[in-house]
N, C-alpha and C positions, 0 to 999 in steps of 0.2 A: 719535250720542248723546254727551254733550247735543246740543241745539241753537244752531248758531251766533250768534245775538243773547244767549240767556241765557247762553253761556260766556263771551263776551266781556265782559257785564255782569259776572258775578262776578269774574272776572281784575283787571276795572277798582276795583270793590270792593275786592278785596282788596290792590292796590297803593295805592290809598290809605289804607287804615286803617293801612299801615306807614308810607307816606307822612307821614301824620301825628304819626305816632308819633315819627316819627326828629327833627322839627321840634319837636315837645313836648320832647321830651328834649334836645337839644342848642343851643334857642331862646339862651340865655344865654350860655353858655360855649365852643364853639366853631361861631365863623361861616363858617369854612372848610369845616366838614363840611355847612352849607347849601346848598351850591351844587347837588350834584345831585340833593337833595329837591326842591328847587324847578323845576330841570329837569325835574324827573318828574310835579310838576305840573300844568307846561305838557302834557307828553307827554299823560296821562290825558286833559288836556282833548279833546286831538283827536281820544282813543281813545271819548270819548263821540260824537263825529259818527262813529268807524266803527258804533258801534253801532246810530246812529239811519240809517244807510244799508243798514245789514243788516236790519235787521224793515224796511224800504220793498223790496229786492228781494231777498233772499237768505235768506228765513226758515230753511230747508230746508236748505241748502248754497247750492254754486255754480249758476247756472243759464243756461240760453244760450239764445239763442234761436232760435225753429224757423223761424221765416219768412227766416233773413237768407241770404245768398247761401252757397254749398257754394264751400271754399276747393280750389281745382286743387293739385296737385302742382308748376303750376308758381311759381304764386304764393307756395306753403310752400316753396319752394325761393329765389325773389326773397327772400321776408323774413329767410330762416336767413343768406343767403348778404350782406344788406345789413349798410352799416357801421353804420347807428343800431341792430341791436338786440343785434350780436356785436363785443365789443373784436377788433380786427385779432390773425391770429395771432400768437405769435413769431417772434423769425427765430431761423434757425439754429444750432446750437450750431454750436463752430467745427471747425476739421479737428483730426486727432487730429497730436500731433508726431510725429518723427520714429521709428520704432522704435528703441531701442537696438542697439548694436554691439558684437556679443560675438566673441570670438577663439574662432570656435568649427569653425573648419574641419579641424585635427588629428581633433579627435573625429569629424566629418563621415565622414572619410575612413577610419578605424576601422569606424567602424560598416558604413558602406557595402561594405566586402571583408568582412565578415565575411556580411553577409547574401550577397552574390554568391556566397560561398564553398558558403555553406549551401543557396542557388538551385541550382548548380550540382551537387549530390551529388541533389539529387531529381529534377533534370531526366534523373539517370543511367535511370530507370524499369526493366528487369529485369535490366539491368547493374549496378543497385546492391546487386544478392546476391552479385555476383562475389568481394568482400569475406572473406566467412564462409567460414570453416574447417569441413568435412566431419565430420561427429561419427559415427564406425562405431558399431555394435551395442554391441560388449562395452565401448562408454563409457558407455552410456545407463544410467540404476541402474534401469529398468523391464524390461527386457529381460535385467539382469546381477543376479544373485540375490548374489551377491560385495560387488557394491559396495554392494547396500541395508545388507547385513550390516556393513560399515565405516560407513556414513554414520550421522549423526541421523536418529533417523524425522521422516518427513516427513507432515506432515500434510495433511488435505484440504481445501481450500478452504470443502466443502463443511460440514465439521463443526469449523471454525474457533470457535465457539461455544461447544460441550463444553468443561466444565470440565478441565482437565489431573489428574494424580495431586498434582501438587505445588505445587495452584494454593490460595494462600492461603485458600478458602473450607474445604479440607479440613486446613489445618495446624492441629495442635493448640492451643488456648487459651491463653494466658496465663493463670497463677493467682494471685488478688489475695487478701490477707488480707480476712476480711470486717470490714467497718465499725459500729460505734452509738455514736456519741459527737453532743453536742453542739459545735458549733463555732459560736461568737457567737451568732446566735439562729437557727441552722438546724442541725435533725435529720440528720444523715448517718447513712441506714441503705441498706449496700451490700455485693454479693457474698454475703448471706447464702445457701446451700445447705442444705436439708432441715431448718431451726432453725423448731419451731411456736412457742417458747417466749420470741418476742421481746416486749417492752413497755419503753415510753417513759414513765415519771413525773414526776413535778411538770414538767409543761409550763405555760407563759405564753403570753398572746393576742398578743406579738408573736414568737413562734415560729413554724418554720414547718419541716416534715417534707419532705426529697427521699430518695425510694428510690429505688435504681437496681442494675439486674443484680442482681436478687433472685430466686431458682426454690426452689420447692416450701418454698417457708414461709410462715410466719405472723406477723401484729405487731401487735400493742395500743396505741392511743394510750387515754389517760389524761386529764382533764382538756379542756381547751379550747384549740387553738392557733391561728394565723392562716388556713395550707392545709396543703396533702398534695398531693406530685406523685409520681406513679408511673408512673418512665422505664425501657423496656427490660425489664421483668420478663415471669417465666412460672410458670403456673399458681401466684400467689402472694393472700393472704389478707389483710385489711384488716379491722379492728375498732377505729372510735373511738368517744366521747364526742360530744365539740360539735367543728367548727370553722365558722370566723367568713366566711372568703371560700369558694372551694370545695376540689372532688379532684378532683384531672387526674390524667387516664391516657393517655399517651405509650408509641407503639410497642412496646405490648405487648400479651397474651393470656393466655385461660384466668385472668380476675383475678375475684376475691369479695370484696367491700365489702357490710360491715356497720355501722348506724350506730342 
């Protein structure tokens, strides 16, 4: 679908209504760009005899016929293999040159003792513990309550995991002034602690509110601003008016927005 006669028909239509067009339009002024309109002309014309040869046997598609002889394998092989219907192959690319010639046999020679060297210590097989020095009892810190006592503790592989005493999740917080001020056209309200009694006045629709590390307060917007984004806080309180884009809330919990 379509059908091969009415496709061709149209295709043929439609190369010529450019066809003609490009001849209308350029008839006077340049005869150089005539050339292959008219070309295409000619072309068209003989695309009208495929057409009239496809409604006589090809309405449908392509079609072949059922009575004529079943081609062998040998004969599909005579035609592949004949020079009228395959250009001959290539010849060959050419050999490759020479390989380069590098000064590379010092290192050769390095490398190759050091691997013999290294063959040679494994080929040793249970002669190669002859090596290791005897470690008594009262060295081992498992067996010597002494030396556990001088050592760092040692930990278990097993519980490599657990947090240590002194492992940054349990070191005390850094204390930040808390923050409300406007800077350019963004609301900095930060570190506030236990304050319900925060509000934001005369705001402008191209402002725009970031909170951050805020816990167990409260804050009022006023007015109409752009957004509100609320990074990092806990259990903290939200009361505005209008705003224009929306409110984010980033990595935080326990939050109440009122609007």
């Amino acid at each position: 679908s379509p059908k091969p006669g009415p496709y061709v028909k149209e295709m043929n239509d439609a190369a010529t209504f450019y066809t003609n067009r490009v001849l209308k339009d350029y008839k006077n002024r340049y005869v150089a760009k005539l050339q292959y309109p008219l070309a295409r002309k000619q072309s068209i014309n003989h695309t009208s005899r495929v057409h009239t040869y496809i409604k006589e046997h090809h309405t449908t598609g392509l079609s072949w016929s059922k009575t004529g002889p079943v081609a062998s394998p040998m004969s599909m092989r005579s035609v592949l293999t004949s020079g009228s219907c395959l250009s001959p192959p290539p010849p060959p690319p050419p050999p490759p040159g020479p390989p380069p010639i590098f000064d590379t046999e010092p290192a050769k020679d390095e490398g190759t003792a050091s691997r013999s060297a290294l063959f040679a210590q494994l080929n040793q097989g249970e002669a190669i513990t002859k090596g290791l020095r005897h470690v008594s009892d009262d060295q081992k810190t498992h067996k010597n309550p002494s030396l556990r006592a001088q050592g760092p503790p040692v930990r278990s592989p097993t519980k490599s995991h657990t947090p240590s005493p002194t492992s940054p999740k349990n070191s005390p917080q850094q204390n930040h002034a808390p923050v409300l001020e406007l800077e350019g056209k963004k609301w900095r309200v930060e570190y506030q602690e236990d304050k319900n009694d925060l509000v934001i006045n005369n705001t402008e629709l191209k402002q725009v509110a970031y909170i951050f590390k805020c816990n167990k307060s409260t804050l009022q917007i006023k007015g109409k601003i752009n957004s509100i984004t609320i990074d990092n806080c806990k259990k903290f309180g939200l009361v505005f008016d209008n705003v224009v884009g929306i409110v984010e809330v980033i990595n935080s919990r326990d939050i109440q927005i009122q609007v």
